[in-house]
Backbone as CSV, one residue per row, in Angstrom:
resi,resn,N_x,N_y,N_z,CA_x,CA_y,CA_z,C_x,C_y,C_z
1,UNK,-63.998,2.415,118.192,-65.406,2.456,117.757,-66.259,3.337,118.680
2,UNK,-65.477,3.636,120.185,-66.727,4.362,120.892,-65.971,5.676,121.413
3,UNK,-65.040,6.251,120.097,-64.048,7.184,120.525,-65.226,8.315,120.574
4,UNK,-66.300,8.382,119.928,-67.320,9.679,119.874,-67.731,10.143,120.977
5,UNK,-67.693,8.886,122.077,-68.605,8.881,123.640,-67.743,9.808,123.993
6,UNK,-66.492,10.220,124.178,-65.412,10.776,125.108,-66.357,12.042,125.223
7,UNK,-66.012,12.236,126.612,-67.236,13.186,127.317,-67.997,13.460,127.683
8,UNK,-69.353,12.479,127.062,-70.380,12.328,126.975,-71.046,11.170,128.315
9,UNK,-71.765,10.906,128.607,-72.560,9.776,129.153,-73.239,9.255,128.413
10,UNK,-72.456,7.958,128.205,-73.076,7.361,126.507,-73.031,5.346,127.607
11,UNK,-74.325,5.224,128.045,-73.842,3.880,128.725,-74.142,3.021,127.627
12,UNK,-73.044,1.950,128.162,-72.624,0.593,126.842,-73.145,-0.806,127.433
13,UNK,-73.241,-1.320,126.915,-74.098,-2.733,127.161,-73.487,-3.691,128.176
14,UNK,-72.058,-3.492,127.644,-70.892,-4.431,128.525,-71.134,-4.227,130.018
15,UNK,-71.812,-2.589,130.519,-71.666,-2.419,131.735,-73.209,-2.820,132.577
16,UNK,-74.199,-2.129,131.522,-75.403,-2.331,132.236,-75.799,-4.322,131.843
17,UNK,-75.677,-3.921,130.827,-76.162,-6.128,130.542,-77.228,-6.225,130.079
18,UNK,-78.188,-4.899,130.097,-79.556,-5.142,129.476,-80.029,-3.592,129.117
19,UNK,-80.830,-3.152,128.149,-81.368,-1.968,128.036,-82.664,-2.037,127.181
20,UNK,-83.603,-0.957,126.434,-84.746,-1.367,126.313,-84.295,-1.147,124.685
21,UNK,-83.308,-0.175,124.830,-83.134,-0.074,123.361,-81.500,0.024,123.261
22,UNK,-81.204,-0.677,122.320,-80.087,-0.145,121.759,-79.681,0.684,120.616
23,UNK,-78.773,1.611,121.121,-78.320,2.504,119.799,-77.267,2.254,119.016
24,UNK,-77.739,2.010,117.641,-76.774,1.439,116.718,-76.007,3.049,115.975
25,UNK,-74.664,3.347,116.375,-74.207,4.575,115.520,-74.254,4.337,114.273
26,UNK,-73.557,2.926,114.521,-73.272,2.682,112.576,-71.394,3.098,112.507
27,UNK,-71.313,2.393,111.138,-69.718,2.886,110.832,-69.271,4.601,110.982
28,UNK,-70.351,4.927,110.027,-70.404,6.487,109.715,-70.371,7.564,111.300
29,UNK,-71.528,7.125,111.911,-71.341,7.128,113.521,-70.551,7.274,114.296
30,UNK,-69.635,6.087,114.269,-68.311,6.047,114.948,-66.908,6.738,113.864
31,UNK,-66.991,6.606,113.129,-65.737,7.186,112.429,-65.418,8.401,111.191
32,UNK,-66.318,8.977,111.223,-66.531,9.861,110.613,-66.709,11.035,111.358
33,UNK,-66.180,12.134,110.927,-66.217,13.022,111.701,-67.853,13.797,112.058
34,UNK,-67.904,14.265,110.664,-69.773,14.868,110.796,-70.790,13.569,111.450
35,UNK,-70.802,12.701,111.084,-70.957,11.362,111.711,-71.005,11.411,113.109
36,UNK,-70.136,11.819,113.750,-70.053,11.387,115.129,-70.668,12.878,115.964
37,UNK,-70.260,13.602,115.082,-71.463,15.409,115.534,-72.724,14.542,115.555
38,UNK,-73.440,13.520,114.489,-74.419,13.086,114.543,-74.949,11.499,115.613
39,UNK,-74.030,11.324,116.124,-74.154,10.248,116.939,-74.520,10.713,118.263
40,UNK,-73.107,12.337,118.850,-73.375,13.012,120.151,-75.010,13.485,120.067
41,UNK,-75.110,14.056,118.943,-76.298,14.724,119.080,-77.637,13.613,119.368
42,UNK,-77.831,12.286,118.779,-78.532,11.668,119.378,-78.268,10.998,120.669
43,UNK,-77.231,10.798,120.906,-76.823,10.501,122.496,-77.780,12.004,123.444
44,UNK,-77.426,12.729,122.932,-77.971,13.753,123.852,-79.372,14.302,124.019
45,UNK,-80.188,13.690,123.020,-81.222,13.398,123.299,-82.028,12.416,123.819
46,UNK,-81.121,11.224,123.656,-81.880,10.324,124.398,-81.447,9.883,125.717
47,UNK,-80.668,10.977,126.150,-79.969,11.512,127.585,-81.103,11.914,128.525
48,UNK,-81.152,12.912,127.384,-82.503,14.037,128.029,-83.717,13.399,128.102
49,UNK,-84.197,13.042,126.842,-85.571,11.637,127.258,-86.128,11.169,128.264
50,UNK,-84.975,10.477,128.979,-84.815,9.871,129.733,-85.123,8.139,129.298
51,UNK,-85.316,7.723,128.031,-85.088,6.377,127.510,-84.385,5.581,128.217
52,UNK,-84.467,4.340,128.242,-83.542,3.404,129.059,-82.912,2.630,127.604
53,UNK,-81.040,2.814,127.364,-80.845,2.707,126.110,-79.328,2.553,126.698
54,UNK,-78.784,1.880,125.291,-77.210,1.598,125.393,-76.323,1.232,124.300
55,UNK,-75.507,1.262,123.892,-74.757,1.324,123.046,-73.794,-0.347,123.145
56,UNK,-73.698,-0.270,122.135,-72.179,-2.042,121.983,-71.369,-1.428,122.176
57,UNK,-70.868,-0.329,122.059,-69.220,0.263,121.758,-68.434,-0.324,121.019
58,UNK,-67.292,-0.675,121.461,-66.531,-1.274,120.400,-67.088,-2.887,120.512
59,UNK,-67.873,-3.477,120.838,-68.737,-4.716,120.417,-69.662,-4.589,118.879
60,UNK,-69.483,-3.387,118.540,-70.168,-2.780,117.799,-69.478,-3.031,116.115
61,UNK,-70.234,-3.867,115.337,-69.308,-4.285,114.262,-69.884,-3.865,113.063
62,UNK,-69.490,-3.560,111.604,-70.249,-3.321,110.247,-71.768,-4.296,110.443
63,UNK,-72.505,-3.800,109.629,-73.884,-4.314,109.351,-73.554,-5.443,108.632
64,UNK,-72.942,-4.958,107.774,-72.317,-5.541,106.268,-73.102,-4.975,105.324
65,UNK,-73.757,-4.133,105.454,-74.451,-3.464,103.825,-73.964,-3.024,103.079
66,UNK,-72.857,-2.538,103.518,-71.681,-2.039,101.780,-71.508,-3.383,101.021
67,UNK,-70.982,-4.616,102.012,-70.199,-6.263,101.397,-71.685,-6.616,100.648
68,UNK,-72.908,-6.609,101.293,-74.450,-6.993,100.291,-74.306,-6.500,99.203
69,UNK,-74.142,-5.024,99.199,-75.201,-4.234,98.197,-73.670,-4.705,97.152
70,UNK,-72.517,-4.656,97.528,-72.026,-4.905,96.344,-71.486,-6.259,95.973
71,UNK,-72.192,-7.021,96.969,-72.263,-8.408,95.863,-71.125,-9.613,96.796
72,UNK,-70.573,-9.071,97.970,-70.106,-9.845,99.049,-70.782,-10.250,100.077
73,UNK,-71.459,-11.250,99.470,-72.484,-12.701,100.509,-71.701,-12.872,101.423
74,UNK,-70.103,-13.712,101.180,-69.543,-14.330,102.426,-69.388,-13.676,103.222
75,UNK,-69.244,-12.372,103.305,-68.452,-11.052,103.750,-69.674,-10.857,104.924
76,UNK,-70.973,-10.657,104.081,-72.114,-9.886,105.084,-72.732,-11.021,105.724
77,UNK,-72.778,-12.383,105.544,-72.950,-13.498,106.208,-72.003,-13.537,107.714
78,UNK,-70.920,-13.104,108.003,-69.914,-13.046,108.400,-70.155,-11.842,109.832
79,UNK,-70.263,-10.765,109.132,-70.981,-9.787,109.732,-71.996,-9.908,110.736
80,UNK,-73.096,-9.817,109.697,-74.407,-10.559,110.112,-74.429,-11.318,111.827
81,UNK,-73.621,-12.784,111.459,-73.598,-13.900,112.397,-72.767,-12.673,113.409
82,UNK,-72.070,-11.866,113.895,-71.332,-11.818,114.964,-72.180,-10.723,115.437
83,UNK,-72.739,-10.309,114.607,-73.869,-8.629,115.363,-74.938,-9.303,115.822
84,UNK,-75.282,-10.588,115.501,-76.805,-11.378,115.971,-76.081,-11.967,117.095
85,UNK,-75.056,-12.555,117.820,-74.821,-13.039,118.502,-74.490,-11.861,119.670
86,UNK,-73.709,-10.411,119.445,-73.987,-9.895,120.659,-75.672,-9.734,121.057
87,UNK,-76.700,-9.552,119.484,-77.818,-8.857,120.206,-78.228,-10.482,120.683
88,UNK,-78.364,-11.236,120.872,-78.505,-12.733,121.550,-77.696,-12.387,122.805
89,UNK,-76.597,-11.783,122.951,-75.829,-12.137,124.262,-76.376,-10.819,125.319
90,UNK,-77.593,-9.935,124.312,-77.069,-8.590,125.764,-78.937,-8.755,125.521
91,UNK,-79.783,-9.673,124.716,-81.226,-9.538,124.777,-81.860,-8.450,124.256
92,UNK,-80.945,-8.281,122.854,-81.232,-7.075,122.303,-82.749,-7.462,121.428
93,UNK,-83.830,-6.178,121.473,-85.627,-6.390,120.698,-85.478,-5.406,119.811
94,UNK,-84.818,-4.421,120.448,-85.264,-2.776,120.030,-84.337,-2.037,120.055
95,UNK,-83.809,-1.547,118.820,-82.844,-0.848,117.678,-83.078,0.371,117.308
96,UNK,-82.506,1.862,117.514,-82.616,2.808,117.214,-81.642,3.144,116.754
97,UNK,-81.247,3.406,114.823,-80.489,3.961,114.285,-80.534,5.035,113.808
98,UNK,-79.577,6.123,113.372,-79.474,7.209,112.051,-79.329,6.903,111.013
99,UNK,-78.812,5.778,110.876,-78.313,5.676,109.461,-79.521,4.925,108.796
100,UNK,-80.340,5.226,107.345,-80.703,4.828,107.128,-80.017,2.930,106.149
101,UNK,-78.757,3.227,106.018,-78.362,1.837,105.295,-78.110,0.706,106.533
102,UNK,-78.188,1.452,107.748,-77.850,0.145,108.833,-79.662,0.006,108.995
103,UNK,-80.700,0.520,109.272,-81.333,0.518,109.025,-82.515,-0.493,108.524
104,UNK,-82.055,0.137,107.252,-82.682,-1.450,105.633,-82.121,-2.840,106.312
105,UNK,-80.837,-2.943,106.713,-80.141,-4.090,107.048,-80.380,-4.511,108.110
106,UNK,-80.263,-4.107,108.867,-80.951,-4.880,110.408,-82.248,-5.231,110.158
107,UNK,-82.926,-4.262,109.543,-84.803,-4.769,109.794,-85.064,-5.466,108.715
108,UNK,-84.476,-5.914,107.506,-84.714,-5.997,106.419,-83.801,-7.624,106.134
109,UNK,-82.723,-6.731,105.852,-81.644,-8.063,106.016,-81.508,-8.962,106.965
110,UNK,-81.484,-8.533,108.199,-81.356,-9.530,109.259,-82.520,-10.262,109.225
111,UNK,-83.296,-9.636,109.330,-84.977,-10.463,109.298,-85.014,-11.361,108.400
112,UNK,-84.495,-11.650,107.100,-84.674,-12.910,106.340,-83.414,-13.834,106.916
113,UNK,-82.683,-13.673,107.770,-81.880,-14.668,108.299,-82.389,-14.910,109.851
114,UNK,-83.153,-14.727,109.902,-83.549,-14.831,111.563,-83.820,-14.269,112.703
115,UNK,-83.412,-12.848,112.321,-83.441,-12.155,113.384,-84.620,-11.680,113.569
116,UNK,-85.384,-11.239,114.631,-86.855,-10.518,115.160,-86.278,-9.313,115.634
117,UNK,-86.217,-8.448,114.943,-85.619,-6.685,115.817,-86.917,-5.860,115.582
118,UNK,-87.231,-4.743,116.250,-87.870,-3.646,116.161,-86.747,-2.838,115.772
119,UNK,-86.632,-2.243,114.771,-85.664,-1.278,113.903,-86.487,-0.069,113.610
120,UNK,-86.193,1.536,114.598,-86.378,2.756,114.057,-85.842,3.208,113.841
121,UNK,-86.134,3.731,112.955,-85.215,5.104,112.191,-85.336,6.637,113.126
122,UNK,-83.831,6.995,113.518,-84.004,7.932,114.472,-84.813,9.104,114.225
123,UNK,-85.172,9.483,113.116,-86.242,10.672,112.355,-87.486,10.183,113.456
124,UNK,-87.699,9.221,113.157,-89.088,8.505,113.909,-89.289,8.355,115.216
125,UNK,-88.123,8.268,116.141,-88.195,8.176,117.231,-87.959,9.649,117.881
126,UNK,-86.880,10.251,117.373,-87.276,11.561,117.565,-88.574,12.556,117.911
127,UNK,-89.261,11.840,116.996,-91.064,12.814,116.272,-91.283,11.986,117.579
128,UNK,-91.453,10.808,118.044,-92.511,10.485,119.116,-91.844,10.764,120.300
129,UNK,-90.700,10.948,120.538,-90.318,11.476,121.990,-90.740,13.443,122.041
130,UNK,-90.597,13.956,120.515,-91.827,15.133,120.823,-93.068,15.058,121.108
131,UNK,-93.748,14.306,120.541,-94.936,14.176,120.485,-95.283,13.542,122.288
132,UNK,-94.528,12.899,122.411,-94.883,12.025,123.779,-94.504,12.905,125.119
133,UNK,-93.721,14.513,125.014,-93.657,15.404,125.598,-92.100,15.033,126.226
134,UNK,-91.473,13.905,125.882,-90.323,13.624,126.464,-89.435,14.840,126.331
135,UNK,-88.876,15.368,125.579,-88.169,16.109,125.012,-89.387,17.416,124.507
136,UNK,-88.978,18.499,124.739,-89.276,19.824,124.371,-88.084,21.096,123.500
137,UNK,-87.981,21.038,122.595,-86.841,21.399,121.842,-87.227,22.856,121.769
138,UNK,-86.544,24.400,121.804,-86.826,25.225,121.802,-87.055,26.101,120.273
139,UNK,-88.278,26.486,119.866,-88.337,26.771,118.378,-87.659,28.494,117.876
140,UNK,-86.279,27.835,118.123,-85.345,29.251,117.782,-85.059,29.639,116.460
141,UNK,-85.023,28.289,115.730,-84.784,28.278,113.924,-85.390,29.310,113.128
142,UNK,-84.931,30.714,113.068,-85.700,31.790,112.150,-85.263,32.046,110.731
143,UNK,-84.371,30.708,110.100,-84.352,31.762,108.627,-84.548,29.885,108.276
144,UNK,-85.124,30.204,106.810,-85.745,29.229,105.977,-84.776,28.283,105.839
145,UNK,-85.415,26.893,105.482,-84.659,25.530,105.687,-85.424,24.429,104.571
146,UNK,-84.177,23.667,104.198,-85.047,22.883,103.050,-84.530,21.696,103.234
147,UNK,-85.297,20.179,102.956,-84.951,19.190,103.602,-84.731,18.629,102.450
148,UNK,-83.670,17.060,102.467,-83.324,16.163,101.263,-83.917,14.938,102.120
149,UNK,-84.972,14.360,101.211,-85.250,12.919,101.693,-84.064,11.974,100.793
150,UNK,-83.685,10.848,101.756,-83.240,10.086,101.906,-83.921,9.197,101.187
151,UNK,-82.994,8.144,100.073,-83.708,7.116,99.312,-84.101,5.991,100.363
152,UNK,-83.158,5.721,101.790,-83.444,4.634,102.404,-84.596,5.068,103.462
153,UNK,-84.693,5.840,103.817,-86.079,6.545,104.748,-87.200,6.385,103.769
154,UNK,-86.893,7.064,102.773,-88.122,7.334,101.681,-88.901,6.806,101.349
155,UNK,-88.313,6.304,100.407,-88.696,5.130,99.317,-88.716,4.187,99.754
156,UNK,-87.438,3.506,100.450,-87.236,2.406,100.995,-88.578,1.773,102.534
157,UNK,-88.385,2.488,102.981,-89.301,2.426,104.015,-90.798,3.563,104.267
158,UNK,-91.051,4.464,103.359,-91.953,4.829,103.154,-92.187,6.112,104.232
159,UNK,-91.375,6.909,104.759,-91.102,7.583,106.085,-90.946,8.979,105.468
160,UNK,-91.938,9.665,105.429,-91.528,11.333,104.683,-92.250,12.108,105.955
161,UNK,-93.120,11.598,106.833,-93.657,12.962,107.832,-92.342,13.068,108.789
162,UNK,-91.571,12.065,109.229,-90.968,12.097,111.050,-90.648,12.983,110.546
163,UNK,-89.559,13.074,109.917,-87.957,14.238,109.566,-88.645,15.573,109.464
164,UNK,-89.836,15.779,109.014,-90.461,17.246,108.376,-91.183,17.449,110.122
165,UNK,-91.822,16.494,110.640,-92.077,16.433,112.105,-91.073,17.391,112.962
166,UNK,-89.838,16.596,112.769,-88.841,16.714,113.870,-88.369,18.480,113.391
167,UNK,-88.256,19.040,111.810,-87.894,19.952,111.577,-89.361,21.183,112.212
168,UNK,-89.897,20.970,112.288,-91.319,21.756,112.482,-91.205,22.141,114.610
169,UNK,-90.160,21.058,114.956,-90.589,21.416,115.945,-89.538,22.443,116.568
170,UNK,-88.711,22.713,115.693,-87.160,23.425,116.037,-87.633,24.919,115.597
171,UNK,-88.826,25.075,114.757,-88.792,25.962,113.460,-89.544,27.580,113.832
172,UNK,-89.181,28.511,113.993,-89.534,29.954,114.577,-90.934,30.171,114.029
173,UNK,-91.765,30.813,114.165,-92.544,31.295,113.861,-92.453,32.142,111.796
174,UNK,-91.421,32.957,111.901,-90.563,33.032,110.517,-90.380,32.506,109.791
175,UNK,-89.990,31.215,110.359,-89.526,30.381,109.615,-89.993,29.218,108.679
176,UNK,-89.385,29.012,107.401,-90.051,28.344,106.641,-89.668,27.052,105.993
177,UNK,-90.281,26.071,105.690,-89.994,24.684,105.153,-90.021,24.568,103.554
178,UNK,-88.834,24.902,103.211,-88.924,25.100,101.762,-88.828,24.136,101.136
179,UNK,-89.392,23.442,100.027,-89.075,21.884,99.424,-88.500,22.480,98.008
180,UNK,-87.595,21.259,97.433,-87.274,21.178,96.621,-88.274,20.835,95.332
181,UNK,-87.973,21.095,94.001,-88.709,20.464,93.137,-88.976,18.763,93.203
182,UNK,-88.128,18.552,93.435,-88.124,16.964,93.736,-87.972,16.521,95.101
183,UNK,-89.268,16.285,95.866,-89.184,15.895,97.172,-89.755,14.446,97.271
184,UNK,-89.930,13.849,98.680,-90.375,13.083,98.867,-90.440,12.070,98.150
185,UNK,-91.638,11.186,97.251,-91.738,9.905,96.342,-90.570,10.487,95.253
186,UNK,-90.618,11.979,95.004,-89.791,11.694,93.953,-88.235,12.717,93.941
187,UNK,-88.072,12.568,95.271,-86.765,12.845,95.632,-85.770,11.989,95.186
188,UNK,-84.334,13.363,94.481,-83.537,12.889,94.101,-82.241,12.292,94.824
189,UNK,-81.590,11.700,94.474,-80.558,10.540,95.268,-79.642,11.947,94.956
190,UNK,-78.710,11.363,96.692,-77.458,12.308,96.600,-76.296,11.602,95.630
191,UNK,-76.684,10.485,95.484,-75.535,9.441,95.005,-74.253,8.508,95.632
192,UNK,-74.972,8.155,97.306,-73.885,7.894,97.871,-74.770,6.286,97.716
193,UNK,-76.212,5.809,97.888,-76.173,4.627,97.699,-75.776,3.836,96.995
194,UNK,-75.780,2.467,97.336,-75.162,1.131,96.539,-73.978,1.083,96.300
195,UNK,-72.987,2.011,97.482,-71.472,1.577,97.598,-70.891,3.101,96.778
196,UNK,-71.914,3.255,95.720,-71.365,4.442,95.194,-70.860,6.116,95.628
197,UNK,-70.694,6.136,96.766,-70.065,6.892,97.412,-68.684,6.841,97.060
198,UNK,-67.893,5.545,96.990,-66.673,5.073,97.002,-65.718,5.048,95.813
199,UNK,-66.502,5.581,94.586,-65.585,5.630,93.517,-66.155,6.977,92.753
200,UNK,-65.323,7.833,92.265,-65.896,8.665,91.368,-65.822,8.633,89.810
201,UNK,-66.730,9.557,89.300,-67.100,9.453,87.926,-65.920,9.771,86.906
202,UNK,-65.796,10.004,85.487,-64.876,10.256,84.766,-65.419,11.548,83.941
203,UNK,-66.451,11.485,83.827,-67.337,12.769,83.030,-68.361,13.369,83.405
204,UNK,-68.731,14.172,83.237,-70.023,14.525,83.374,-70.497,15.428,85.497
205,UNK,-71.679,15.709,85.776,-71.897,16.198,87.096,-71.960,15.276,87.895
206,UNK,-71.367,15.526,88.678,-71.562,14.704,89.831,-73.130,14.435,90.501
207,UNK,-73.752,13.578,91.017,-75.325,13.910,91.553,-75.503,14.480,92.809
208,UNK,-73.955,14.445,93.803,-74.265,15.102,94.796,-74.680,16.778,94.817
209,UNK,-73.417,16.862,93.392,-73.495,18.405,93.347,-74.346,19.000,92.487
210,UNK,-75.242,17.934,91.636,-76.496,18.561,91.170,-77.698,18.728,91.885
211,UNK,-77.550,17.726,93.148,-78.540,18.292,94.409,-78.506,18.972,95.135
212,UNK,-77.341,19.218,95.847,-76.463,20.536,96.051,-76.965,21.711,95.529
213,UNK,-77.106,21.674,94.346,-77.503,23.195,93.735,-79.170,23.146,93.742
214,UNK,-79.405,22.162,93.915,-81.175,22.082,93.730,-81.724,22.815,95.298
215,UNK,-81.181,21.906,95.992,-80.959,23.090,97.547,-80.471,24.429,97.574
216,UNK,-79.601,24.740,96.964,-79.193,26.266,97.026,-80.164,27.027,96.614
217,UNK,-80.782,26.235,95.365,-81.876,27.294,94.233,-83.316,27.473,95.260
218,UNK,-83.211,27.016,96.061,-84.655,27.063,97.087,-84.636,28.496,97.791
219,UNK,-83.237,28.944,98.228,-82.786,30.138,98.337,-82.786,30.480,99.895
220,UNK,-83.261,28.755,100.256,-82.989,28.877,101.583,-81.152,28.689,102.194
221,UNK,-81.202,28.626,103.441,-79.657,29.336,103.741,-79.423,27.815,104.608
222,UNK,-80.200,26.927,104.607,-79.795,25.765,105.489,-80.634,24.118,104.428
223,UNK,-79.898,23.267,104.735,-80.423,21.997,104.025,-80.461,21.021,105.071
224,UNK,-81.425,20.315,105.308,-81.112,19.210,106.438,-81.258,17.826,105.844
225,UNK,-80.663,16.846,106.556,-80.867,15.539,106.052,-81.258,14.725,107.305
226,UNK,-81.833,13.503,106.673,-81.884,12.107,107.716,-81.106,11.439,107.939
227,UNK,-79.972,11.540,107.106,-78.989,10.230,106.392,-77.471,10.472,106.623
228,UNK,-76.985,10.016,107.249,-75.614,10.362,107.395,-74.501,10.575,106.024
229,UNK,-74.545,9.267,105.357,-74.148,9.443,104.010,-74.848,10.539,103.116
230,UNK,-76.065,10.870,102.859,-76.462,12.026,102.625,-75.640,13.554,102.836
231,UNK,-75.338,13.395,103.858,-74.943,14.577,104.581,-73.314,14.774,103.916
232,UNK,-72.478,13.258,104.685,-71.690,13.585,103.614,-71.364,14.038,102.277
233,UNK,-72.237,12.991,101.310,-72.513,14.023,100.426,-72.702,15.344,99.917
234,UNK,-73.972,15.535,100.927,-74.142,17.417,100.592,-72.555,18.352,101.497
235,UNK,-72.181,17.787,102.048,-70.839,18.389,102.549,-69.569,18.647,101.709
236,UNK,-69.861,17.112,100.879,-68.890,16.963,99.573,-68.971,18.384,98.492
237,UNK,-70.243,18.277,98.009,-70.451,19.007,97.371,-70.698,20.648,98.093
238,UNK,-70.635,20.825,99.048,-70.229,22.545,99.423,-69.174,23.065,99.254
239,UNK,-68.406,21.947,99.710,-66.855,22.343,99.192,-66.584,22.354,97.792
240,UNK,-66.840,21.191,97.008,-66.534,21.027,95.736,-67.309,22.583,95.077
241,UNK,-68.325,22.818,95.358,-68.781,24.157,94.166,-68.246,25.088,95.109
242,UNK,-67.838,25.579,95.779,-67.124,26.281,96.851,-68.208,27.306,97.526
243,UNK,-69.097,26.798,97.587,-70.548,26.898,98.362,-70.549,27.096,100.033
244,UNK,-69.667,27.180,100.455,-69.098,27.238,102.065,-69.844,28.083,102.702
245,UNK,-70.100,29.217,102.638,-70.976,30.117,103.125,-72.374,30.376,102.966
246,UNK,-73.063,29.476,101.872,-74.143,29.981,100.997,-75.166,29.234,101.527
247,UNK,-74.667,28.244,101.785,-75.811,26.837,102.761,-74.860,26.150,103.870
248,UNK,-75.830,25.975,104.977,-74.978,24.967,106.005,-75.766,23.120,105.986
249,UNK,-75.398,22.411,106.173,-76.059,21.138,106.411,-75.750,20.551,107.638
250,UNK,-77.194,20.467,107.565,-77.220,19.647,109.036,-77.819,18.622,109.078
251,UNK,-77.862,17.130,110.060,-78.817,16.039,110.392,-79.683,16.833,111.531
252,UNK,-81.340,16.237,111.157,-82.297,16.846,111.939,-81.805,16.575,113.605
253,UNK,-81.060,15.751,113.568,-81.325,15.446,115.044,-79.983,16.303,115.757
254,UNK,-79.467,17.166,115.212,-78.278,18.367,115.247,-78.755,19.867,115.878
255,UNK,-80.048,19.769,115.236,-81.157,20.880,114.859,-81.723,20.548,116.386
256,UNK,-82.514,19.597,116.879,-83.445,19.708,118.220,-81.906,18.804,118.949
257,UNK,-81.006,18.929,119.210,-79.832,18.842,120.440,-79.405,19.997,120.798
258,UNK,-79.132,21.227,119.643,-79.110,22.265,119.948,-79.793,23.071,120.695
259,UNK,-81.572,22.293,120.369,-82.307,23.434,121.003,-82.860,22.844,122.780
260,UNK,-82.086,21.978,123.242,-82.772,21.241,124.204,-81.698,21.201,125.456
């Protein structure tokens, strides 16, 4: 679970015993490959910060939001109880994730079973460690860029400035913030929520790869996301239309690690 740290200075809870925040990678985080590009890259900002922060490592267990959303109570009950008992055992308040589905679930889910967390979404914490001068990211980004909001940032939690924040502060003078026809309130789903990542269709377009092309048609040369599953997605679909060269995707927080 904390194979991503290798290399890195990524301190874990087991060693320090207390921190102000903990960083939740998430499944996607730890085991996924683009995932874990997206885990270093927030490790390495909140390196630089200088935040006082720490990781479970392999204490580090599912949320259970796949076992919820598709209808396994015992499963995410299960879950649930053993992730509330490390943050009980290490005095965990304050939660900084990427993923927006761990996210919904810690602040959302856990909270109707008991738990009291402060849960940000790393888009958000990002924007205020710029804003708060912690971090100074260098604005090298010169060719145009177009962002996919996230249904669980979005909609779900109502969050459309951080991510456009965090992209603004990477962004050249040149350079431009191109939106899609469908942004923000009425941004379209990549199609990985509600488990549906996990099975594919029998007919018809896929939705990753009809957003996919909704990004290409912007005519910008880069797409960024908030969302890890997102990302997968739009990754899915570069390959699938064989789009490899035409757009790159990135998580915002990929974008200011680079530049810092």
């Amino acid at each position: 679970r904390e194979k991503w740290t290798e290399g890195m200075d990524v301190p874990k809870m087991r060693d320090k015993g207390k921190a102000e925040y903990l960083y939740w990678a998430g499944c996607s985080g730890a085991y996924d490959d683009r995932g874990k590009d997206i885990s270093r890259s927030v490790a390495k900002i909140m390196n630089e910060s200088g935040v006082d922060y720490a990781i479970l490592g392999n204490e580090e267990t599912c949320t259970g939001d796949s076992a919820r959303r598709i209808g396994n109570e015992y499963l995410f009950q299960m879950q649930a109880a053993q992730n509330m008992e490390n943050f009980d055992k290490y005095g965990v308040k304050k939660i900084v994730t990427q993923c927006p589905h761990c996210l919904t679930t810690l602040k959302n889910d856990y909270g109707e079973i008991g738990a009291e967390l402060e849960v940000v979404h790393h888009s958000e914490f990002i924007a205020d460690l710029i804003k708060e001068g912690k971090i100074s990211p260098e604005k090298s980004l010169e060719e145009d860029i177009t962002f996919h909001d996230a249904c669980y940032v979005g909609r779900h939690h109502g969050e459309y400035d951080a991510p456009r924040d965090v992209l603004q502060s990477v962004m050249g003078k040149d350079a431009k913030l191109v939106e899609m026809p469908r942004n923000k309130e009425q941004s379209f789903c990549c199609g990985a929520g509600g488990g549906n990542m996990w099975y594919d269709i029998d007919k018809g377009k896929r939705i990753n790869v009809e957003r996919f092309e909704e990004a290409i048609d912007t005519g910008a040369k880069k797409v960024a996301t908030s969302c890890n599953f997102c990302m997968i997605m739009m990754e899915d679909a570069r390959k699938v239309t064989g789009q490899d060269e035409a757009m790159e995707v990135y998580d915002i927080s990929e974008l200011v690690a680079q530049r810092i």
